[in-house]
C-alpha positions in Angstrom: 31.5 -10.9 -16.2 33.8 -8.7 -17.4 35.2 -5.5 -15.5 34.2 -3.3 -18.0 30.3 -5.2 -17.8 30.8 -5.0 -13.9 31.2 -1.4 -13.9 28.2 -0.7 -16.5 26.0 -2.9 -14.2 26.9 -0.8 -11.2 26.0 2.4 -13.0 22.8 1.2 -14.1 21.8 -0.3 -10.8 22.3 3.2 -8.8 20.6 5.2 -11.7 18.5 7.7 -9.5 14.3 7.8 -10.4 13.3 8.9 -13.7 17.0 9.3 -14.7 18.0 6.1 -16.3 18.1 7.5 -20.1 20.6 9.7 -19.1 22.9 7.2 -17.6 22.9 5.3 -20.4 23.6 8.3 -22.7 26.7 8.7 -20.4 27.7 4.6 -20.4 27.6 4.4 -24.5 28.9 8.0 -24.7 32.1 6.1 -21.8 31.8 2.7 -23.0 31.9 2.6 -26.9 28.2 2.5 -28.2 25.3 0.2 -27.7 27.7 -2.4 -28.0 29.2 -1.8 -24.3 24.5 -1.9 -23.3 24.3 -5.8 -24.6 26.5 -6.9 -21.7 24.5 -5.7 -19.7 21.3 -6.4 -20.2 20.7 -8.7 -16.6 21.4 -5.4 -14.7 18.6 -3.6 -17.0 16.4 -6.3 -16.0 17.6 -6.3 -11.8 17.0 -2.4 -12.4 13.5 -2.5 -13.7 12.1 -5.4 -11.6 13.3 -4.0 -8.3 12.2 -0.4 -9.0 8.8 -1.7 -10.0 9.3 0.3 -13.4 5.7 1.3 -14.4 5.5 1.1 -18.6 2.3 2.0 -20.7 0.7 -0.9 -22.4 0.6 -0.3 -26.1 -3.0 1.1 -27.6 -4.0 2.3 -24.1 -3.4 4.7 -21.2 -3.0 2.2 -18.4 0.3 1.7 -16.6 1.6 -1.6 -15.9 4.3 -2.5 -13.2 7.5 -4.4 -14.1 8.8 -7.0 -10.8 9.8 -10.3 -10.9 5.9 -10.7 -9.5 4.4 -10.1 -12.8 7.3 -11.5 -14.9 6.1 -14.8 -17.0 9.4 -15.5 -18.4 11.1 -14.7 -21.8 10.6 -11.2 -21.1 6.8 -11.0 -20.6 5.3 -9.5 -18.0 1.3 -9.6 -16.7 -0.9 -6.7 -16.2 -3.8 -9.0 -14.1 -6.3 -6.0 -13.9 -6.2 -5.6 -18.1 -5.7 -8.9 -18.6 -2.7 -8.5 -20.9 0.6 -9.9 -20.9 3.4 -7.9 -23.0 6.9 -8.3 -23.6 9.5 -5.5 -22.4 12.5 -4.2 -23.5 14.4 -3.6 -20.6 16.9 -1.2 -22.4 14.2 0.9 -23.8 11.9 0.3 -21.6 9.1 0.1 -23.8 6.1 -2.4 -23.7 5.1 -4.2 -26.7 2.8 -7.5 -28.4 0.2 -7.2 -26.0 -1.8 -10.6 -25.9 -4.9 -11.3 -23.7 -4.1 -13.2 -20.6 -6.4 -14.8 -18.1 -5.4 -15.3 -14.8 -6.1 -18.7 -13.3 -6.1 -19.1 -9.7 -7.9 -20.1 -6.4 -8.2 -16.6 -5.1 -9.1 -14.9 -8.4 -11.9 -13.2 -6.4 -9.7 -11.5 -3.5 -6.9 -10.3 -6.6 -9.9 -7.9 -8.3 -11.3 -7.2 -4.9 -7.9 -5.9 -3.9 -7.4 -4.3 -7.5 -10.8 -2.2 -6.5 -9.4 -1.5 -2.7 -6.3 0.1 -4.4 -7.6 1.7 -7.0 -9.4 3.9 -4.6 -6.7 3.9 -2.1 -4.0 5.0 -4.2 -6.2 7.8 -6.1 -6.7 9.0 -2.5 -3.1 9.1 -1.1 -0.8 9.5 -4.6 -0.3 11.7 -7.4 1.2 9.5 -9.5 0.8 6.3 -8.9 0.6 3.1 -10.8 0.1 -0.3 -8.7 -0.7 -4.3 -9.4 -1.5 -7.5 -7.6 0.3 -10.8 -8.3 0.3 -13.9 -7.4 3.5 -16.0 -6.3 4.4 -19.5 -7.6 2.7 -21.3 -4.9 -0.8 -19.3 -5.1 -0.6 -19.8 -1.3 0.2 -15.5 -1.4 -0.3 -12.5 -2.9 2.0 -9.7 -3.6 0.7 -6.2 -3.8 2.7 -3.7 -5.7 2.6 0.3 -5.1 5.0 2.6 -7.4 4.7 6.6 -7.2 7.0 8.7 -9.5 7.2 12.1 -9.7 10.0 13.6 -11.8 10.5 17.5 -11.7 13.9 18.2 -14.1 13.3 21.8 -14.3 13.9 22.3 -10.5 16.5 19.6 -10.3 14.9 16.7 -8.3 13.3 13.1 -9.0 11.4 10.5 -6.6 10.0 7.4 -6.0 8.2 5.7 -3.8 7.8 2.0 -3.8 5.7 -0.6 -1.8 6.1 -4.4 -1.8 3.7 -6.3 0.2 3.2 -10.0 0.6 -0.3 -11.6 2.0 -0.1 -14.6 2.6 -3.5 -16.4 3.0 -2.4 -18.4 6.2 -2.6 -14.8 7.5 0.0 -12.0 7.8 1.4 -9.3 5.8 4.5 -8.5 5.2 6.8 -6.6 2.8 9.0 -3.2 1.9 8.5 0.8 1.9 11.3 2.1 -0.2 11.8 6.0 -1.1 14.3 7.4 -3.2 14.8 10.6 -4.1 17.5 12.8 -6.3 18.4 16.8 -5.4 20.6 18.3 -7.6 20.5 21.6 -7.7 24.0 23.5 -7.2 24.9 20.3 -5.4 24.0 16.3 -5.3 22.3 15.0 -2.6 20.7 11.5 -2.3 18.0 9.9 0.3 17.4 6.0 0.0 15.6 4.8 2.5 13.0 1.5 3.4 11.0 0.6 6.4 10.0 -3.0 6.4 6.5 -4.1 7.7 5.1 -6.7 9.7 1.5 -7.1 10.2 -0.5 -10.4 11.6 -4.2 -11.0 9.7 -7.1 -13.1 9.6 -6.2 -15.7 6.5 -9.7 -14.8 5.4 -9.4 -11.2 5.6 -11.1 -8.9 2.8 -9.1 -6.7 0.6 -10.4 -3.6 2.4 -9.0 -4.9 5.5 -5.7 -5.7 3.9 -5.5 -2.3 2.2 -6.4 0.0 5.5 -3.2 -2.0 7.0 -1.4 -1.3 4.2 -2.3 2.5 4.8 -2.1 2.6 8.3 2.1 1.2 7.5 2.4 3.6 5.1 0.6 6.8 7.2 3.1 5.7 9.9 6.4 5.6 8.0 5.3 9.0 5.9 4.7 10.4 9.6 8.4 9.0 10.5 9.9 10.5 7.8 8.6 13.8 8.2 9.7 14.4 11.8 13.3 12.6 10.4 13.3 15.7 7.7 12.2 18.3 10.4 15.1 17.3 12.6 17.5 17.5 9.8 16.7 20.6 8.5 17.4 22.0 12.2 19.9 20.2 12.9 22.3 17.7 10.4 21.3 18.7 7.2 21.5 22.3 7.5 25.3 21.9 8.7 26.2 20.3 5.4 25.6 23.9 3.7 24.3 27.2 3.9 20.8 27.4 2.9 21.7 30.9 1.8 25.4 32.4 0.9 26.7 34.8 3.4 24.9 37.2 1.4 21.7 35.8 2.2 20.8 35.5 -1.6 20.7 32.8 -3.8 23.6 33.3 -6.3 21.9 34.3 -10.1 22.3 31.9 -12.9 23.6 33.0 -15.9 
């Protein structure tokens, strides 16, 4: 890889939620046109996978997730609770040639309970949420996937909130809380930050069981990270700058 790819691949890789489009505006605008975008279409494709990129299936409303869980190769991904496999454009990110798919496995059963559990989880806990279950090569485990964006331009922030979790049926869970989320208002502050998880269960638990330990993780960590911003805003964070100028106004945009 070249320097000029290496350096496109390390803007894409730390492009904030939501904000993507506009770092590739600024790489072609840098770089020399979509020319300087074809070398670097493996980073597009580490971007999207590990961000769980959620993408609307063509003719439909339904958001799918993008992971190397759900990839079939050759650029197709699976959306198990449709039924649909699509190809993606990693560049664009657009989904397209939607073909039925029918998913094959041993624990076909638990996948669409635990589609069900999280449907009704996730409607519960998250305002934007899209989410998936997959099954690894072995079909000895399942990975649950849990992606909530919430993009706000207009007041200068962007977020994300990402879940990776792995049952396997010999019996534990186990997998990733990511959150990431962009200020930039009058400044440019950036939190990344993950909490892995560890949890021992029956290998014949039920998808409600599975799910309430997935909530109970993620009630825990959203608990942590509260007191974390609490103590920072008291403390840390409020030493970085002024909340208000000495004047104790916000300055007026022109």
């Amino acid at each position: 890889m070249t320097a000029n790819a290496e350096a496109i691949s390390a803007f894409i890789n730390g492009a904030p939620p939501g904000e993507l489009d506009d770092v590739v505006k600024d790489v072609k605008a840098l770089a020399g046109g979509d020319d300087a975008l074809r070398s670097a279409k493996p980073a597009f494709q580490k971007y999207n996978e590990e961000q769980l990129t959620s993408v609307k299936l063509p003719g439909g409303e339904r958001e799918a997730i993008v992971s190397q869980y759900t990839s079939l190769g050759d650029g197709r991904y699976l959306d198990v609770q449709s039924s649909t496999s699509f190809a993606f454009d990693h560049v664009t990110q657009k989904a397209s040639a939607p073909q039925s798919y029918s998913l094959d496995s041993r624990h076909g059963e638990l996948v669409k309970s635990l589609l069900r559990s999280l449907s009704t989880y996730t409607a519960e806990h998250y305002s934007f949420c899209s989410y998936s279950v997959a099954l690894t090569d072995s079909d000895s485990s399942i990975a649950i996937l849990i992606a909530a964006n919430k993009y706000s331009p207009s007041n200068f922030w962007t977020g994300r909130w990402r879940n990776v979790y792995i049952y396997k049926t010999s019996g534990s869970l186990s997998g990733e809380i990511k959150v990431d989320v962009h200020y930039y208002e009058d400044g440019n502050v950036r939190l990344s930050t993950k909490k892995e998880v560890e949890v021992t269960v029956s290998g014949s638990a039920t998808a409600p069981e599975i799910v309430r330990q997935i909530s109970q993780a993620e009630k825990a960590y959203q608990e942590e990270l509260n007191k974390g911003f609490a103590s920072l805003s008291e403390g840390a964070f409020k030493a970085l700058r002024r909340q208000l100028p000495v004047t104790r106004q916000k300055a007026s945009h022109s």
